[in-house]
N, CA, C and O atoms as a DFTB+ gen file, in Angstrom:
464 C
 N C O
     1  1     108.291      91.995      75.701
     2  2     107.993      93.344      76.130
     3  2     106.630      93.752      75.585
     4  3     106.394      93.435      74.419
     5  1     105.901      94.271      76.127
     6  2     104.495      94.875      76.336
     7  2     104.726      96.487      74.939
     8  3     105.748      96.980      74.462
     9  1     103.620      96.732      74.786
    10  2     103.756      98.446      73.742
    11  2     104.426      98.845      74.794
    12  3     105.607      98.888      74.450
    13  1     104.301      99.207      76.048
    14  2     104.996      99.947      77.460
    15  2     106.246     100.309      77.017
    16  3     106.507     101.426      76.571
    17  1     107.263      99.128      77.159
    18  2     108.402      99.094      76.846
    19  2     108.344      98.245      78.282
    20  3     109.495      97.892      78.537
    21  1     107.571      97.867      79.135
    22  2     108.337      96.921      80.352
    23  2     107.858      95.339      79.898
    24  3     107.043      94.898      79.087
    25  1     108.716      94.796      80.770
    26  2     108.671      93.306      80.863
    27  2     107.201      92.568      81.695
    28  3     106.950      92.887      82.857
    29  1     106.516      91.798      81.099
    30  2     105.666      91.443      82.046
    31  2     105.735      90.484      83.250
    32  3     106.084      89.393      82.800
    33  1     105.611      90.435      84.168
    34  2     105.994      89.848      85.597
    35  2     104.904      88.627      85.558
    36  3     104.212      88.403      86.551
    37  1     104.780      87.821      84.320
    38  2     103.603      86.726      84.259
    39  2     103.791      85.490      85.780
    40  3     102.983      84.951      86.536
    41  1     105.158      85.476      85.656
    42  2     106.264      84.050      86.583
    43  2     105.800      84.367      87.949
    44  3     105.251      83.547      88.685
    45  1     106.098      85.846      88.313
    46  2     106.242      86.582      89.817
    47  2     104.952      86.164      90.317
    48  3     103.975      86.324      89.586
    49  1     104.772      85.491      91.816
    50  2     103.804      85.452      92.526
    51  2     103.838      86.734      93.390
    52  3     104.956      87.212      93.581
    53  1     102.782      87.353      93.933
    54  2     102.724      88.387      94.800
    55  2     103.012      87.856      96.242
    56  3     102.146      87.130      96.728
    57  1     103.889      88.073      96.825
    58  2     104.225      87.777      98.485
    59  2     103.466      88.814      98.966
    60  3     103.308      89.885      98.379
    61  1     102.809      88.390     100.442
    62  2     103.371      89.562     101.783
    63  2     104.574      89.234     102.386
    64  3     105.387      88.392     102.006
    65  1     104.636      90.076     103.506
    66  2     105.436      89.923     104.270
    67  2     105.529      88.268     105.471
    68  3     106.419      87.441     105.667
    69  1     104.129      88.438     106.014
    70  2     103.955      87.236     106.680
    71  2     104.065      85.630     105.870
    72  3     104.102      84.573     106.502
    73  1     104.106      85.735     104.293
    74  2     104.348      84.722     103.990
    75  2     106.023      84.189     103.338
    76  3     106.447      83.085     102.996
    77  1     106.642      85.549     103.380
    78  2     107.852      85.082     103.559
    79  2     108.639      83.734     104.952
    80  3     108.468      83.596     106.163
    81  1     109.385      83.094     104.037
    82  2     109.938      81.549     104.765
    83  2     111.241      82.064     105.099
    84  3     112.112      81.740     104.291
    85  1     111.650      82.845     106.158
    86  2     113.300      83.635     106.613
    87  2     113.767      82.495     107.645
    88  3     114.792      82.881     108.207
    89  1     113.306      81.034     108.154
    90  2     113.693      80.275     109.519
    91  2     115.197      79.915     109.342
    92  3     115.610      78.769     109.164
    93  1     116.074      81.199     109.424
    94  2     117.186      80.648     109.651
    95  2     117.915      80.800     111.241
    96  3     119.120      80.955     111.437
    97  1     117.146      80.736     111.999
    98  2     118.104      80.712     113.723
    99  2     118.051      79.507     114.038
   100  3     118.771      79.041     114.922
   101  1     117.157      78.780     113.341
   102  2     117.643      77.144     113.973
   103  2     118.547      76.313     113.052
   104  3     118.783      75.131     113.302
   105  1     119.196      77.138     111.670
   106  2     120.176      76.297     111.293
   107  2     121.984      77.231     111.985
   108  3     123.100      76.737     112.148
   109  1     121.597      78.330     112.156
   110  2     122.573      78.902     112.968
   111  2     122.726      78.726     114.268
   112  3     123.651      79.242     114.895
   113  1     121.595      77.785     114.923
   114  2     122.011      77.413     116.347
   115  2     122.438      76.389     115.796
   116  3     123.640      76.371     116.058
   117  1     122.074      75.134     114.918
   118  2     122.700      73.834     115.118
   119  2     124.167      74.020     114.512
   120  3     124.964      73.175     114.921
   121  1     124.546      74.719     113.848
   122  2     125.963      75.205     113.172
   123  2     126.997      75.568     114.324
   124  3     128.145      75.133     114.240
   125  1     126.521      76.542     115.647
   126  2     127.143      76.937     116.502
   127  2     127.237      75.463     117.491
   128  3     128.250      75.064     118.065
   129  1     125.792      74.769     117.497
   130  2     126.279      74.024     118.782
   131  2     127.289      72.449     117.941
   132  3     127.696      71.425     118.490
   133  1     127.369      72.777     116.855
   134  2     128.253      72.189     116.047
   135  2     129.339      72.333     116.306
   136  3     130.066      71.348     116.430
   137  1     129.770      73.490     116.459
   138  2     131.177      73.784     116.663
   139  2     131.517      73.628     117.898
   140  3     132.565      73.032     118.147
   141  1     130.763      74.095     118.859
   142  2     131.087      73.618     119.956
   143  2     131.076      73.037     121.182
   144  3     131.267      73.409     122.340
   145  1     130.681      71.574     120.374
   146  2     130.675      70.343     120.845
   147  2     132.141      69.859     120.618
   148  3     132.840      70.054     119.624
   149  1     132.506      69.063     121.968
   150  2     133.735      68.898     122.741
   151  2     133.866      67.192     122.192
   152  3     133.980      66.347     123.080
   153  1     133.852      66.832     121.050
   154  2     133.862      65.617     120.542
   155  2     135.088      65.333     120.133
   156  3     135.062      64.184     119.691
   157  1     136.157      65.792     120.054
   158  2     137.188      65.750     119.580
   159  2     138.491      65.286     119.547
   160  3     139.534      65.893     119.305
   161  1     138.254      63.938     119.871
   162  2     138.847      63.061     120.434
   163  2     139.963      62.148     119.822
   164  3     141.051      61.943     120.359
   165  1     139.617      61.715     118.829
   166  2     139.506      61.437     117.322
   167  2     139.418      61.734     115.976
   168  3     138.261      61.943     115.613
   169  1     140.208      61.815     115.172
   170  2     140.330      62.045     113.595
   171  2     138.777      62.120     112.746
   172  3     138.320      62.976     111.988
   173  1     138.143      60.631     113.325
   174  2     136.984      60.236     112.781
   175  2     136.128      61.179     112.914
   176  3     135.583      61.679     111.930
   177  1     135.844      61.621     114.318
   178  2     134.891      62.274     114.932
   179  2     135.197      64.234     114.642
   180  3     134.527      65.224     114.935
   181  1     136.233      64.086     114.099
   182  2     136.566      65.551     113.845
   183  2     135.955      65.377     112.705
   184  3     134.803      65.806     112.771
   185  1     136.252      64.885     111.575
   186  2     136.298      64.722     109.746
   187  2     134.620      64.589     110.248
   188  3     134.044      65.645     109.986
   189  1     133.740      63.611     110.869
   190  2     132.606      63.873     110.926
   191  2     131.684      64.823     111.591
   192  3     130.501      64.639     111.304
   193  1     131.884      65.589     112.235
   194  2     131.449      66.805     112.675
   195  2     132.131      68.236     111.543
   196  3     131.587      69.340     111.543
   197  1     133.221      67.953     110.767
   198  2     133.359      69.166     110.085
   199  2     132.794      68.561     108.536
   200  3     132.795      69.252     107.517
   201  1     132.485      67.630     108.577
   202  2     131.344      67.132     107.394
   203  2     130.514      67.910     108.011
   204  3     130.393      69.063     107.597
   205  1     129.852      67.519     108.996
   206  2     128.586      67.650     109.197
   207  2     128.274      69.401     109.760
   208  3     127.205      70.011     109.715
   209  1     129.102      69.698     110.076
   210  2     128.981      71.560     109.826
   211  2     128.910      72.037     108.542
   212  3     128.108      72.953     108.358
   213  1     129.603      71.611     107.532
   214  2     130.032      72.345     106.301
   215  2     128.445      71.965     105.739
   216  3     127.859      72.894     105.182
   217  1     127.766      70.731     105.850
   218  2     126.288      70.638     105.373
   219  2     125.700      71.547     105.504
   220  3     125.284      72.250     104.582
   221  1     125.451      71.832     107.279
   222  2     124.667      72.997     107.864
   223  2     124.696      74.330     107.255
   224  3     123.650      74.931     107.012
   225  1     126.276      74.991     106.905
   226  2     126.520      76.201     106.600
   227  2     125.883      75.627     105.056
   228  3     124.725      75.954     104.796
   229  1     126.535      74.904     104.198
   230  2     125.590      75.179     102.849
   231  2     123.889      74.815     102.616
   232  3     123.315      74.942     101.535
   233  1     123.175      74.286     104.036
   234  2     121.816      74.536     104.423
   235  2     121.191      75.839     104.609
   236  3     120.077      76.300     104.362
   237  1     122.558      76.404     105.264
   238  2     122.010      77.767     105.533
   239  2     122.255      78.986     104.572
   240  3     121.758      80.094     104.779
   241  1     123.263      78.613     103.241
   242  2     123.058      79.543     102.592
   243  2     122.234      79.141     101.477
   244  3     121.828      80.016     100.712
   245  1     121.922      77.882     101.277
   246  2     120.435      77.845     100.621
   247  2     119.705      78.640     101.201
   248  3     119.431      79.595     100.475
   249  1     119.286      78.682     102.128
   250  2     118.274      79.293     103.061
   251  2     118.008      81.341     103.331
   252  3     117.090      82.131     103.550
   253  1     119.493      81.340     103.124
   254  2     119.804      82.794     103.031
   255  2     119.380      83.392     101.182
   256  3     118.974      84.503     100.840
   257  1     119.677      82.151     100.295
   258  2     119.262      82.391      98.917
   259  2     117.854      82.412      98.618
   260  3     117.386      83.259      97.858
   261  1     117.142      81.514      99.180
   262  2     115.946      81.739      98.918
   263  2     115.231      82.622      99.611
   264  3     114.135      82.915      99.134
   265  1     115.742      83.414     101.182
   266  2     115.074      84.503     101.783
   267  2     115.392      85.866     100.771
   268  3     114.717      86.893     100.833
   269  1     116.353      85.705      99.989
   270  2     116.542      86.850      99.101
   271  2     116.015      87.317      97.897
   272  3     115.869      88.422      97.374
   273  1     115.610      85.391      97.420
   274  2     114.697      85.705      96.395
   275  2     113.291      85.977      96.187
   276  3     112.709      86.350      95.168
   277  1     112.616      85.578      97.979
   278  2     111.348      85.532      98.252
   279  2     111.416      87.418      98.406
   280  3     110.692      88.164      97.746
   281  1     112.411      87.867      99.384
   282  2     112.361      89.420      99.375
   283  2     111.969      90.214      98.078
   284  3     111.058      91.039      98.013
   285  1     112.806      89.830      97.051
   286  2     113.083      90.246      95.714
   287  2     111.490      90.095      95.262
   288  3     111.233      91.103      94.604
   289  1     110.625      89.466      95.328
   290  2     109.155      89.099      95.083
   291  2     108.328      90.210      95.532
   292  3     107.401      90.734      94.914
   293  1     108.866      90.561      96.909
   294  2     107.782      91.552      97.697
   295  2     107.261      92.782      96.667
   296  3     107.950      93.394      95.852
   297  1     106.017      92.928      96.924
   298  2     105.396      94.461      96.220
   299  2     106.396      95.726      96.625
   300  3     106.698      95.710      97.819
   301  1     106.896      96.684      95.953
   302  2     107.176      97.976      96.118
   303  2     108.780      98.145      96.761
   304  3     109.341      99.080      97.332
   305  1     109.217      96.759      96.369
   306  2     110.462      96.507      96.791
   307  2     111.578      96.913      96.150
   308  3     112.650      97.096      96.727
   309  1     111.355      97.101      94.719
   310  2     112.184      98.329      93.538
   311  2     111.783      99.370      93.628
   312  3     112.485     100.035      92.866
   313  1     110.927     100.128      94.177
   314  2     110.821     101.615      94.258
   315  2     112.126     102.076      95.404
   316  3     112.719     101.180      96.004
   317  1     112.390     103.141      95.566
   318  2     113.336     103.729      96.581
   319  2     113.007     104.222      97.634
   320  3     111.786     104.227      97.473
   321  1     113.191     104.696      98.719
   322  2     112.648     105.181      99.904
   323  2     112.320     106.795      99.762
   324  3     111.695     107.441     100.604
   325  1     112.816     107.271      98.638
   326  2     111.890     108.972      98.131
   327  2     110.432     108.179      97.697
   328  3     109.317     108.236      98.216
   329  1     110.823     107.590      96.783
   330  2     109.358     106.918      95.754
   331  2     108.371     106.402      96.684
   332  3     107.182     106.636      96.465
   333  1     108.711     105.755      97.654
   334  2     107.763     105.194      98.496
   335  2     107.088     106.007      99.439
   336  3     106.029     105.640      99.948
   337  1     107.800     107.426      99.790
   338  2     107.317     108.692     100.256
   339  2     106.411     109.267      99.381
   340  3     105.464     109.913      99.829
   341  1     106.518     109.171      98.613
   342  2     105.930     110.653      97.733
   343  2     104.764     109.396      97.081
   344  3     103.792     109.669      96.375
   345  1     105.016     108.525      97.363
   346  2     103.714     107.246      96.955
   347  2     102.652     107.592      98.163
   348  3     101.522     108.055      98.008
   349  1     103.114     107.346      99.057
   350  2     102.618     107.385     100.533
   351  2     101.914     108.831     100.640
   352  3     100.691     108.913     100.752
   353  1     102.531     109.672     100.610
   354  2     102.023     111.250     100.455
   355  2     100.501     111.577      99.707
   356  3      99.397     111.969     100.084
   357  1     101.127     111.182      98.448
   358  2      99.649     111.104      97.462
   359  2      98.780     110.178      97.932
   360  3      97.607     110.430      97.655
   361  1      98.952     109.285      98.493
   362  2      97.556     108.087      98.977
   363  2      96.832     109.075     100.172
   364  3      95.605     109.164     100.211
   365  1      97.787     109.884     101.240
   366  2      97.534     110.768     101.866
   367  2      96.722     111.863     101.421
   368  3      95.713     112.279     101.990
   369  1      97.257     112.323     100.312
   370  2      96.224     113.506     100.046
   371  2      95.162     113.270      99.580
   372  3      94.190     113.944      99.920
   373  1      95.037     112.108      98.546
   374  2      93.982     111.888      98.019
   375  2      92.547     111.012      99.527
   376  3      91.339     111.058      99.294
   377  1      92.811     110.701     100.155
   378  2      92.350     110.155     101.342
   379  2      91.742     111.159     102.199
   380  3      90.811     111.026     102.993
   381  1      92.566     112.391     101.843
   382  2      91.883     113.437     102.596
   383  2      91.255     113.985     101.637
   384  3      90.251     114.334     102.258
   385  1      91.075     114.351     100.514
   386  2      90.416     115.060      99.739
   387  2      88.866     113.852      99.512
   388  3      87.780     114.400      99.320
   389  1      88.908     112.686      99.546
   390  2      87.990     111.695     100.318
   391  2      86.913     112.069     101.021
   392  3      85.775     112.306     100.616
   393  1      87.530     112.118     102.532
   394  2      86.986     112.119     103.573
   395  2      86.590     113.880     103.630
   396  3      85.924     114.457     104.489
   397  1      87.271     114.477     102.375
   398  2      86.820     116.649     102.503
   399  2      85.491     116.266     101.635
   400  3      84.605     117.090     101.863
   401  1      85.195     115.519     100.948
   402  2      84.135     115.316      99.969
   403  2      82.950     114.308     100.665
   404  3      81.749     114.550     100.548
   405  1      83.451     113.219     101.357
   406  2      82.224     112.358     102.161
   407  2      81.443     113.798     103.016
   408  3      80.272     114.145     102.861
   409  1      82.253     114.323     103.730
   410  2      81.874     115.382     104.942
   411  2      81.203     116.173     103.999
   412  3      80.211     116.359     104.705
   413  1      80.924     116.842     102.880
   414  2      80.941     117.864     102.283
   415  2      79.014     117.397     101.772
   416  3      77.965     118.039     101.836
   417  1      79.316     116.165     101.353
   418  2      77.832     115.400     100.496
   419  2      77.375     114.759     101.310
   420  3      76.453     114.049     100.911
   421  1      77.733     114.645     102.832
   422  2      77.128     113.755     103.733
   423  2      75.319     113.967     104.290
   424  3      74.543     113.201     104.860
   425  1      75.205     115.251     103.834
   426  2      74.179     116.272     104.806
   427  2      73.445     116.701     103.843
   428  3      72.385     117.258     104.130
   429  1      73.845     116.541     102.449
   430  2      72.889     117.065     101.054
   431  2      71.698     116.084     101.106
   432  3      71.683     115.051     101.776
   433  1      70.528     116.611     100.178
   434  2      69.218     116.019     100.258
   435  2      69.564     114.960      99.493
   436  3      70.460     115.267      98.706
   437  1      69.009     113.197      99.364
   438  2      69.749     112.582      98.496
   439  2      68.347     113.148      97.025
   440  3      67.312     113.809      97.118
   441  1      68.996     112.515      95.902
   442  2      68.527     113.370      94.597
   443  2      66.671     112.606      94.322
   444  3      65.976     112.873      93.341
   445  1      66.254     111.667      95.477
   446  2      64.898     111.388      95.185
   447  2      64.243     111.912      96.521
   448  3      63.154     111.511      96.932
   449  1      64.786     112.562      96.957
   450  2      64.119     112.904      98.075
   451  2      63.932     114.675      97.563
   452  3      63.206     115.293      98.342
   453  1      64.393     115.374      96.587
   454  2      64.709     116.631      96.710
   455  2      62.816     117.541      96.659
   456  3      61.929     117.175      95.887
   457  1      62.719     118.324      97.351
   458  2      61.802     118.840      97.247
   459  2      61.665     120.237      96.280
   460  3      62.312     121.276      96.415
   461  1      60.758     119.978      95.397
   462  2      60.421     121.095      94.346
   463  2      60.461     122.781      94.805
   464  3      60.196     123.653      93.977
């Protein structure tokens, strides 16, 4: 722990959004067309297709674990949806109080040009 009193986040890489890894519809299509495939003819061919589903589903909740932990990474993802308002708000005001001050000094003499 820091004088702060918080923990430092040395480990945490910063994600965006676009670099989150979520590709789970192609282990939930091969899971579905798993199931229903009409192979079932045989003992063998059952025991090996419900092998070979039960892989898929624990492929896919690897897959669901690590989309949760990559989420858990994202910036501003522990604040709450008030906090992220009233975050948002102030970037707002201050942005306008900005652009009230560019407009304001835009048209002043600059300070080597000023005439005596």
């Amino acid at each position: 722990m820091d004088s702060e009193g918080k923990i430092p986040d040395v480990d945490k890489k910063i994600l965006n959004v676009e670099d989150l890894n979520v590709e789970i519809l192609p282990v939930i299509y091969e899971i579905i067309r798993s199931i229903e495939r009409d192979n079932h003819h045989d003992n063998t061919s059952k025991t090996r297709d419900s092998a070979d589903c039960s892989q898929k589903v624990l492929e896919l909740q690897k897959r669901l674990d690590q989309a949760r932990q990559e989420i858990r990474m994202l910036p501003g993802i522990d604040f709450s949806k008030e906090q992220q308002l009233q975050h948002l708000e102030a970037l707002k005001t201050q942005l306008r109080k900005k652009q009230e001050l560019l407009q304001k000094y835009r048209y002043m003499y600059p300070f080597d040009n000023q005439k005596p």
